[in-house]
Structures are given as structure tokens and as C-alpha cells.
N, C-alpha and C positions, 0 to 999 in steps of 0.2 A: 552237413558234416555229422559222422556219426561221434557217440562219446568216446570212442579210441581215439579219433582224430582230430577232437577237440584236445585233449589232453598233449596228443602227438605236438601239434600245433602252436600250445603254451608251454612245451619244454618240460612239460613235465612228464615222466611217465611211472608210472604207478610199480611198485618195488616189486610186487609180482610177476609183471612183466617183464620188469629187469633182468631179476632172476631166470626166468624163462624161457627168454633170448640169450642171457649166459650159455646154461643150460644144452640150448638145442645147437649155439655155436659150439662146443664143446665134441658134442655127440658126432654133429657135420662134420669135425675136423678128424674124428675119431673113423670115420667110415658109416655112419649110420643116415640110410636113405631118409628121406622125405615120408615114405609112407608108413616104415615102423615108427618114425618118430611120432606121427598122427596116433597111431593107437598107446604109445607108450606115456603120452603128455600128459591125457587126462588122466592114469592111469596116476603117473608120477604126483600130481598135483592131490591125487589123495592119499599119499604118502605110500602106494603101493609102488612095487617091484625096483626101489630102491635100490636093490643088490645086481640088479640085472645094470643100473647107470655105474655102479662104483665099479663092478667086473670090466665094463667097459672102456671105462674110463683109466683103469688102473693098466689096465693092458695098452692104453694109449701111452700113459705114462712109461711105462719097460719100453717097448718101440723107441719111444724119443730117446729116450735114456741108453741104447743099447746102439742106435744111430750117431748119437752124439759120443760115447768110446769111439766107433769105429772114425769116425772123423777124428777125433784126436789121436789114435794108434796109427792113422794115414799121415798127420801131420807131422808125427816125430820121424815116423817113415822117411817121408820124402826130404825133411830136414835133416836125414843122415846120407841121402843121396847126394844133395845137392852139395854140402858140407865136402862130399868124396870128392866130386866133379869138378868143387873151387879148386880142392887142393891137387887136382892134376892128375886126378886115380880113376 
């Protein structure tokens, strides 16, 4: 076993790397391939290009956010359809 997976192994895993699986699920869920994330990692981990994860990231954040109105402007929507159709209109 190597010492990642010694560590894996006893439950523990080092804050680091916590962070840095946060991190990359984050970026994944954001859109960002496998292969900029390789160049961005060790980049990030020396406190470089910072601004390029928050951009990223923030813009994940508007999406959800701009997702999540339209699902709720659809729900009152259709709960004035439905609301019509009870009442026989």
C-alpha cells in the first residue's frame, strides 16, 4: 500500500486533500474537464490563478440560481393553469 492508501484505509484523510477533492468536485460539476483541472491543481495549490476558480465558480453559482427562478416562475405558472382547469375554465 502506498501512503495515500494507508491513510485512505484508516479513515483518515489528510485536510488537503479534502479540500482538494471539494475543490475539483466543484469545478466537475461546474463544467471543467479532467485535463484543465490537471494543469489548474498544482497551480491552485500554490495559491496561483485563484481568480480563474472564483470566475468559475461564481458563474456556476448565477446558472443555479437563474435555473432555480425559472423553475419557480414555472411552478406558479402551472399552478394558475391547473387552479383554471379545477375550476372548469
Amino acid at each position: 500500500m502506498t501512503g495515500a492508501e494507508e491513510q485512505l484505509a484508516g479513515g483518515r484523510i489528510p485536510p488537503a486533500r479534502a479540500r482538494d477533492a471539494r475543490i475539483v468536485h466543484q469545478l466537475r460539476s461546474a463544467g471543467y474537464r479532467i485535463g484543465p483541472l490537471r494543469t489548474l491543481m498544482p497551480d491552485l495549490r500554490q495559491g496561483h490563478r485563484s481568480q480563474d476558480v472564483r470566475a468559475v465558480l461564481a458563474a456556476r453559482d448565477a446558472s443555479i440560481a437563474a435555473r432555480s427562478r425559472a423553475l419557480f416562475d414555472a411552478t406558479v405558472a402551472l399552478g394558475a393553469v391547473l387552479a383554471t382547469e379545477a375550476q372548469g375554465g
